[in-house]
C-alpha positions as CSV (number, residue, x, y, z in Angstrom):
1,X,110.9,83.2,95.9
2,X,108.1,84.6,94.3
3,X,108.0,87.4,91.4
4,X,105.9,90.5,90.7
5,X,106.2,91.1,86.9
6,X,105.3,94.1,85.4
7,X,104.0,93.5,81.8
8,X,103.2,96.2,79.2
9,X,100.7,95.4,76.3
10,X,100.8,95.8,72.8
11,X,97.7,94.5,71.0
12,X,97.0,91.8,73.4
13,X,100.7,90.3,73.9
14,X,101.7,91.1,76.9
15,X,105.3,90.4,77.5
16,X,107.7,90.8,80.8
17,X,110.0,93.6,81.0
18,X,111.3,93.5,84.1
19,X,110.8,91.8,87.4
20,X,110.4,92.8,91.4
21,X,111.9,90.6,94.0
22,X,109.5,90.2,96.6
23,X,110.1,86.9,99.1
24,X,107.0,86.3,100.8
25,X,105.0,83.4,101.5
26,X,101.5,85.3,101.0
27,X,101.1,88.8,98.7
28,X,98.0,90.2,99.4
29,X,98.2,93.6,96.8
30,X,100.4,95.6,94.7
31,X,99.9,99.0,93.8
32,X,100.9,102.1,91.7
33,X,100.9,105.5,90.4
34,X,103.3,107.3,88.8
35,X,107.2,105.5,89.1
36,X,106.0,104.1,92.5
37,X,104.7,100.7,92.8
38,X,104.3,99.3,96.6
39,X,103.8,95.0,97.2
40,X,102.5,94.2,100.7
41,X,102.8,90.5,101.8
42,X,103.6,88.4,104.8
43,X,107.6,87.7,104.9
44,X,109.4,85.6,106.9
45,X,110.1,88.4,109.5
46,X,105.8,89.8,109.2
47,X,104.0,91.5,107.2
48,X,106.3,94.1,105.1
49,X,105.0,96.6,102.5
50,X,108.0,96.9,100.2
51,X,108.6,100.5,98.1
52,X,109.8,100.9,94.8
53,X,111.1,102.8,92.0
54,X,110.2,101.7,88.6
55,X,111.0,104.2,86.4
56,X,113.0,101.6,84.4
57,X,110.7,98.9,84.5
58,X,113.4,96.5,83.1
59,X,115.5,97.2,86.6
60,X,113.3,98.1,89.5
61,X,115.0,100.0,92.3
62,X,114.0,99.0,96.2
63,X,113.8,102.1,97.8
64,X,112.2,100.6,101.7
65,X,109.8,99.2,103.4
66,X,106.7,100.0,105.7
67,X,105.5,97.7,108.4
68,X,101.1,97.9,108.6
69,X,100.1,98.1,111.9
70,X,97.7,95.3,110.9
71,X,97.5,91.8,108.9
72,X,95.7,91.5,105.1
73,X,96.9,94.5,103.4
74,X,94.8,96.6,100.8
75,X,97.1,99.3,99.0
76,X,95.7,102.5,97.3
77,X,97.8,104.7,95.6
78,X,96.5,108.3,94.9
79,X,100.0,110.5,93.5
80,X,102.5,110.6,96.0
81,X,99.8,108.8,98.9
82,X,99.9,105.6,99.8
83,X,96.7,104.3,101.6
84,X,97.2,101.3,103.6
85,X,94.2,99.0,104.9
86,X,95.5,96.2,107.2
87,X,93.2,94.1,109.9
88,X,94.1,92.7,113.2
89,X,91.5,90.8,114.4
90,X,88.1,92.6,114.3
91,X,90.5,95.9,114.1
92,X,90.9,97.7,111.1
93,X,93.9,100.2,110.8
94,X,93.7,102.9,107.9
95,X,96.7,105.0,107.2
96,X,98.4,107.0,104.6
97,X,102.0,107.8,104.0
98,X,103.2,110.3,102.2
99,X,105.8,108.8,99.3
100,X,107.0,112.2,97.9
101,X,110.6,110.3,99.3
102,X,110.2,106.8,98.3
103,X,113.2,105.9,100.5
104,X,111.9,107.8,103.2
105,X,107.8,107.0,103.5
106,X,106.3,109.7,106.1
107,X,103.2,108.9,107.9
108,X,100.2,111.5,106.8
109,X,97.6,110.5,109.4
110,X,96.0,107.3,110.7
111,X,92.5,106.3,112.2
112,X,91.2,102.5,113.3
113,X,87.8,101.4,113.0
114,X,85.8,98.0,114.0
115,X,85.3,95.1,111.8
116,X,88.0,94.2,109.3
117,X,88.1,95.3,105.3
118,X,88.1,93.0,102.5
119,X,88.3,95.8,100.3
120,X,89.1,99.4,99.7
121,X,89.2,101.6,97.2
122,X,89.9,105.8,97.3
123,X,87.8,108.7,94.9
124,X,89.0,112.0,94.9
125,X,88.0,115.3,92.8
126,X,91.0,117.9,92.1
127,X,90.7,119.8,95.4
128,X,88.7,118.1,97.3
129,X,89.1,115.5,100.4
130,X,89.7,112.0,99.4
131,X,87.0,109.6,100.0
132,X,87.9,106.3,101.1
133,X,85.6,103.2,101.0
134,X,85.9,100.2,102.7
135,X,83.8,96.9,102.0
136,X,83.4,95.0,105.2
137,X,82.2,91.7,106.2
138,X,78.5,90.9,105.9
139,X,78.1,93.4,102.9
140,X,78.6,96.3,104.6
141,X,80.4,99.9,103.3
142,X,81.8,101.9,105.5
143,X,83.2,105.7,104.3
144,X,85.7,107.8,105.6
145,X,86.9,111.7,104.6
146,X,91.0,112.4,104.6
147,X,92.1,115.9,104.4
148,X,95.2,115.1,102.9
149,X,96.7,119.1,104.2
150,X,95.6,117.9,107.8
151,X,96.4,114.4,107.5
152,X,93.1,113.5,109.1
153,X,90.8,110.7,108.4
154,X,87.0,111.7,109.5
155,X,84.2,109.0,109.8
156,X,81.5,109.4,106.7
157,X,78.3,107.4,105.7
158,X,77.7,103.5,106.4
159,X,75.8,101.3,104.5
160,X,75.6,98.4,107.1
161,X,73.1,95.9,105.3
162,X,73.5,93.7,103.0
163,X,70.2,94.2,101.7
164,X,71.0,97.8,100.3
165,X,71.6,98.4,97.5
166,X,73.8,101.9,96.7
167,X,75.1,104.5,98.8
168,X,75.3,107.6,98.3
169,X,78.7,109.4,99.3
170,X,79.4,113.4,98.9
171,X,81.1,116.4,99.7
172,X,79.2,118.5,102.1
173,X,79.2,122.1,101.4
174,X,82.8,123.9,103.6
175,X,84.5,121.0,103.9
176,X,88.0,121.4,102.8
């Protein structure tokens, strides 16, 4: 089996403090905030995003697991929110779950769009909706809102060509 490691630096020697079990065949991301840190990979019973605690980093506690609707998995986590990319076929599923109970993930909303994600990453200001982008194939960006109170994901700009070269993402005046 495979091992995540979690390594802390001091003055360029890193060194290995602790490890995550993780059996899976392909690990497609890892991430963290806080004492949280998620791995998504395929396993040997599908694609499994597995929760835990690391508080200790020298003994990581498994707290569960989440099952992506989807195939290659791109994690973002934002506090207590876990946003989940995942692609099946030319399907892309984007979804959040709250983690405020690591051993008890709750869904906080959902939306699919077409054309799978390579990529993803989430901004947010203090107060404001969370932006998520998401590269797609041929170049293109595509944006969505989340109102993290609502749990709702609404659709924002597109940059389809590969030609451009920014894009230019805000908050619109009363949005929450």
């Amino acid at each position: 089996p495979l091992r995540r490691q979690r390594q802390m630096c001091i003055r360029d020697r890193p060194f290995v403090i602790g490890h995550i079990p993780f059996e899976s065949t392909i690990q497609n991301d890892i991430a963290a905030s806080g004492i949280i840190a998620c791995i998504a990979g395929q396993t040997a019973v599908g694609n499994r995003i597995h929760i835990y605690d690391v508080e200790s980093p020298a003994s990581p506690v498994y707290k569960s697991e989440l099952m992506p609707s989807g195939n290659t998995i791109r994690l973002w986590m934002m506090g207590n929110l876990l946003f989940v990319s995942s692609n099946s076929g030319e399907v892309n599923y984007l979804e959040a779950f709250d983690l405020s109970d690591p051993a008890d993930p709750a869904p906080a909303g959902s939306v699919q769009s077409n054309k799978a994600a390579y990529d993803m990453e989430v901004l947010a200001d203090e107060g404001q909706d969370s932006i998520i982008v998401l590269a797609k194939p041929g170049g293109s960006v595509h944006t969505f809102g989340y109102n993290p109170s609502s749990g709702l994901f609404y659709p924002g700009p597109v940059c389809p060509s590969p030609d451009s070269q920014t894009v230019s993402v805000s908050q619109t005046s009363g949005s929450n």
